[in-house]
N, C-alpha and C positions, 0 to 999 in steps of 0.2 A: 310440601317441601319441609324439610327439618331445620331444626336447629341450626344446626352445621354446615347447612349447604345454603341457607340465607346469608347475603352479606351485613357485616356489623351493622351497620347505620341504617339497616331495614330496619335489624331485629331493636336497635336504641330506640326508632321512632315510632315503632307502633307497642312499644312497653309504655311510651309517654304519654301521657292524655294530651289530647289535641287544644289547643288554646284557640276559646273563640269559633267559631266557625268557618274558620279561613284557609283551615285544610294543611295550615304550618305546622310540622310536629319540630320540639326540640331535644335534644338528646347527645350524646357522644359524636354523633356523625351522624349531625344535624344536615340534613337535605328538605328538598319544596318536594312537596308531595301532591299530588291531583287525581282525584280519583282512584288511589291506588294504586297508580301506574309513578312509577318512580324515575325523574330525570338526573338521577347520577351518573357518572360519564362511564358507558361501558367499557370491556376491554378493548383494548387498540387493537384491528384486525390491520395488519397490511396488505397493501393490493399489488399486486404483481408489476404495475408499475413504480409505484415506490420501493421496490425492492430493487427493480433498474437505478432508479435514479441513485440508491445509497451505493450499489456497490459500482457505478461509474463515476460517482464523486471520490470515492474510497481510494481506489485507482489513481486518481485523478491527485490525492493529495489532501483533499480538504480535509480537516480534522472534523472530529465526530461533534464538535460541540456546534460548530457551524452548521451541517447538516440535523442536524436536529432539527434547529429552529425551521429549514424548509418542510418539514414532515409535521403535519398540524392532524388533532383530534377529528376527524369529521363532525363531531357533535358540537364543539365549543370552536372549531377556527384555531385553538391554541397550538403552540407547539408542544412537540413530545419533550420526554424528559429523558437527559441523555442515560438512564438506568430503562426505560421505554424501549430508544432505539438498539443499545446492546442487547436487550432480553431477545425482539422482534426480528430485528436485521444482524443476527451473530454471524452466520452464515456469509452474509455480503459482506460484511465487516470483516470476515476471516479468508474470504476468497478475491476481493476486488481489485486489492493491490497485483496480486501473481497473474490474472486473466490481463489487467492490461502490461505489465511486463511481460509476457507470454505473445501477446498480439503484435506490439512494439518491436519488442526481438526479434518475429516473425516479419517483419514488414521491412527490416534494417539488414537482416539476411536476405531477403528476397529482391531488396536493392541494390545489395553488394554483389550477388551472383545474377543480376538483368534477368531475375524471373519477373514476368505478369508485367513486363512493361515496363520496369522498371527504370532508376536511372538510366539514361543512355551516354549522358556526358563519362568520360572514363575517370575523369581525373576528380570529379564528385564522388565518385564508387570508390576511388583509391582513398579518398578522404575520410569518406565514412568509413569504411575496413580500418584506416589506422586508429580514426577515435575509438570503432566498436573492441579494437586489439586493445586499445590504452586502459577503457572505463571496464571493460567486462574478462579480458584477459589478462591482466598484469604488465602488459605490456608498456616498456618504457625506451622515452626517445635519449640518445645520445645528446648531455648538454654541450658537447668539449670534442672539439679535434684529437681522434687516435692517430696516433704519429704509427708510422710503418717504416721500418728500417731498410734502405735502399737495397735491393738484389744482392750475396754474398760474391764477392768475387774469389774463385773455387782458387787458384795461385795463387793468391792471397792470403787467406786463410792456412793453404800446405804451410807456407814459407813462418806463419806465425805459431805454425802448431810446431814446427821442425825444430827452430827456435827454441821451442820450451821445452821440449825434450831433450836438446841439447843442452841448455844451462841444469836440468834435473839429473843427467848423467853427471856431468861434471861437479856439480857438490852431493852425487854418493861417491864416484870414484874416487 
């Protein structure tokens, strides 16, 4: 291995002379050494189920600082560090929220039109259609009584139009 491709606190503790013979080197980025085999914490691999669980928390709402703390080093128990789970989980982090909006929609459509079994009550289906019209399409409810003006009545109307055409002849003639 080179240079360049050992990490720091290798290359600090084996430049230091060993104290003692207890196999402790000190240095820049001072770690316990055994044998030459080194316990500093490798990189964080995530498992196919921890990618679940962030991007159905994600979804879900929970803020990223929260789920951190569920997702722990295998080597130390600790949790990650929320600059950890952005690097690892960008992906689920960037996709979590729209899959379960997606699924949700899907399910809220499929009740309103009595696919897959859905609602059967009618008047839960007309419920959900007017929230899903309100929250997702702009839709908005009447707060206030529209008044409607009673049917015109057609001699009525001649006899008030006849009227004003009369009095508009009579102050030009």
């Amino acid at each position: 291995m080179d240079e360049t491709s050992e990490p720091a606190g290798r290359r600090a503790a084996a430049a230091t002379p060993a104290l003692g013979g207890s196999g402790l080197r000190v240095g820049d980025g001072a770690e316990l050494s055994s044998a030459g085999c080194s316990m500093s914490r490798r990189a964080f691999k995530p498992t196919a189920e921890q990618r679940g669980w962030v991007e159905a928390m994600i979804g879900y709402g929970i803020p990223e600082a929260e789920i951190r703390l569920l997702i722990k080093y295998p080597q130390t128990g600790e949790p990650i560090s929320l600059q950890t789970l952005r690097k690892h989980f960008a992906q689920e982090i960037a996709t979590g929220a729209v899959k379960v909006k997606a699924l949700v929609g899907d399910r809220i459509i499929g009740w309103i039109l009595g696919r897959d079994g859905g609602l059967q009550d009618d008047r839960a289906r007309l419920r959900l259609a007017i929230f899903f019209a309100q929250a997702r399409m702009g839709w908005t409810a009447a707060n206030r009584q529209q008044s409607v003006d009673p049917p015109i009545d057609v001699e009525d109307a001649e006899q008030r139009l006849d009227k004003k055409i009369a009095r508009l002849m009579r102050g030009q003639g």
